[in-house]
C-alpha positions in Angstrom: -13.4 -9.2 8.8 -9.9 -8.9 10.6 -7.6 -6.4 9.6 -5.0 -9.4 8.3 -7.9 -9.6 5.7 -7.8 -6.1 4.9 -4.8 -5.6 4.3 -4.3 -8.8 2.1 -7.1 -7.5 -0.1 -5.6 -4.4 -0.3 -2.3 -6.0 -1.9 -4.4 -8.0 -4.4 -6.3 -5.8 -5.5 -3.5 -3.5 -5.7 -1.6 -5.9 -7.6 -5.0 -6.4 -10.3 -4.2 -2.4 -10.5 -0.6 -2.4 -11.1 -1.0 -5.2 -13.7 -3.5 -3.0 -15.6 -1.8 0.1 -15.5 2.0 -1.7 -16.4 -0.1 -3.2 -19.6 -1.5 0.1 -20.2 1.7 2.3 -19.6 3.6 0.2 -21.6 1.6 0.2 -24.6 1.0 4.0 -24.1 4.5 4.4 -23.0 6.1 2.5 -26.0 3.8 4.4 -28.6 5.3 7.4 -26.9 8.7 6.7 -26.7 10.1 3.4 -27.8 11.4 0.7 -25.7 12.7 3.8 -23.2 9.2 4.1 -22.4 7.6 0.6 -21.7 10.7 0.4 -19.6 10.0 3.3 -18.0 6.3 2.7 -17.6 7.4 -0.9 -15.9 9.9 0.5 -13.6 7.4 3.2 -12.4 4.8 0.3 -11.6 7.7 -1.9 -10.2 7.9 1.0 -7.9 4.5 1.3 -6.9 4.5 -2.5 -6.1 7.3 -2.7 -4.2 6.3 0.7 -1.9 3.2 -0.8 -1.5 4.2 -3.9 -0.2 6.2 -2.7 2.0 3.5 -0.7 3.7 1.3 -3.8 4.2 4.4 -5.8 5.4 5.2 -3.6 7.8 1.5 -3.3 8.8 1.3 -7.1 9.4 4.6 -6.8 11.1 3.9 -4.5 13.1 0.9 -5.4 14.3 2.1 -7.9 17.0 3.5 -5.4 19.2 2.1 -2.8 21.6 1.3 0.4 20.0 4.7 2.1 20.4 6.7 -0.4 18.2 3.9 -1.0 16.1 4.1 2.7 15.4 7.8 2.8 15.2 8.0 0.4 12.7 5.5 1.7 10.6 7.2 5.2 10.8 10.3 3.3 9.8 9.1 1.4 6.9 7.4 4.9 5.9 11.7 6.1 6.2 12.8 3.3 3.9 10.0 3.9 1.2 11.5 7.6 1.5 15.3 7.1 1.1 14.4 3.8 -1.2 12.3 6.4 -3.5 15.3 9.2 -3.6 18.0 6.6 -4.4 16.0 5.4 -7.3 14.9 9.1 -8.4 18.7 9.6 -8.0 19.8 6.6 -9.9 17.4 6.6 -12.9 17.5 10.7 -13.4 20.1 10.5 -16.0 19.6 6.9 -17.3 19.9 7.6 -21.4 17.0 4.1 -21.2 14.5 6.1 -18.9 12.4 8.3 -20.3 11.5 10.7 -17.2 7.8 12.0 -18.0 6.3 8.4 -18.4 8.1 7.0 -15.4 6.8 10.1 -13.5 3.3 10.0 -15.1 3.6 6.2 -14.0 4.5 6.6 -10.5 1.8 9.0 -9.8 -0.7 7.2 -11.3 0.3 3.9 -9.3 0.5 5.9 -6.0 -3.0 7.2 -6.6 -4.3 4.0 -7.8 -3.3 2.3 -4.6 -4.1 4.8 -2.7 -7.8 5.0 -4.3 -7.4 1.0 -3.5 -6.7 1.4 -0.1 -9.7 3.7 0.9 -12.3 1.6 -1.2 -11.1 -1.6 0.5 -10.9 0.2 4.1 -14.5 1.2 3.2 -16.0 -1.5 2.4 -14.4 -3.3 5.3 -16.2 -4.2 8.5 -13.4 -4.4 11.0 -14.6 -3.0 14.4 -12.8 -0.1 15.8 -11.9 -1.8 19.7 -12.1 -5.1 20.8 -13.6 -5.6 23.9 -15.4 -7.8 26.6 -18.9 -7.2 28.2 -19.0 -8.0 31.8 -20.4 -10.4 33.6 -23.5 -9.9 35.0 -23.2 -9.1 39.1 -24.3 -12.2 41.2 -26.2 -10.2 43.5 -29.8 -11.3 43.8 -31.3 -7.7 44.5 -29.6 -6.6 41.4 -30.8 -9.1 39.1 -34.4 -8.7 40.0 -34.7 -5.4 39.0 
């Protein structure tokens, strides 16, 4: 298994998760609090989704290039997910439509979801660790008749 195949597993069945838990933090979220909470439970998914993907993007960007860009853009996708997240956090904080402890309870149960999706998928993967070529064997005589 490549690790293009990976890493597309990863987003669907990351995506399976993020539909169950949107269904099921909007229902919990709307007995909770109302329409401000199946918004928030929604927007706290749409955030987990969208962080996500961005990892994997980048991933699959990234991967055609030697090790130092590969690793630079991957630290920078990391960066946006970072200043993306505060602007949001930011944004929404004093929202009168948001209510804050679903779209926290949300978020962190997304991010561990995906993350728990992540490690099972990795796992169960068999991706080697290096690629690499045997030799060929020598054309001496003496050597092969040992």
């Amino acid at each position: 298994m490549s690790s293009v195949l990976v890493l597309k597993r990863a987003l669907l069945y990351g995506g399976i998760l993020a539909a169950a838990i949107a269904v099921v933090g909007s229902i919990v979220g709307g007995l909770v609090a109302g329409g401000a909470g199946v918004a928030s439970a929604l927007i706290g998914t749409g955030m987990a989704v969208v962080f996500l993907g961005i990892t994997a993007t980048s991933i699959l960007f990234a991967r055609k290039f030697d090790i130092g860009a590969f690793f630079g853009i991957v630290m920078g996708a990391w960066l946006l997910k970072f200043v993306l997240f505060l602007v949001l956090a930011f944004a929404l904080k004093d929202q009168p439509w948001i209510q804050p402890t679903v779209l926290f309870i949300t978020i962190v149960v997304a991010v561990l979801g995906t993350l728990a999706v992540d490690v099972i998928v990795a796992a169960k993967s068999r991706v080697p660790y290096v690629e690499t070529e045997l030799p060929e064997p020598p054309e001496d005589p003496e050597l092969t008749q040992r």
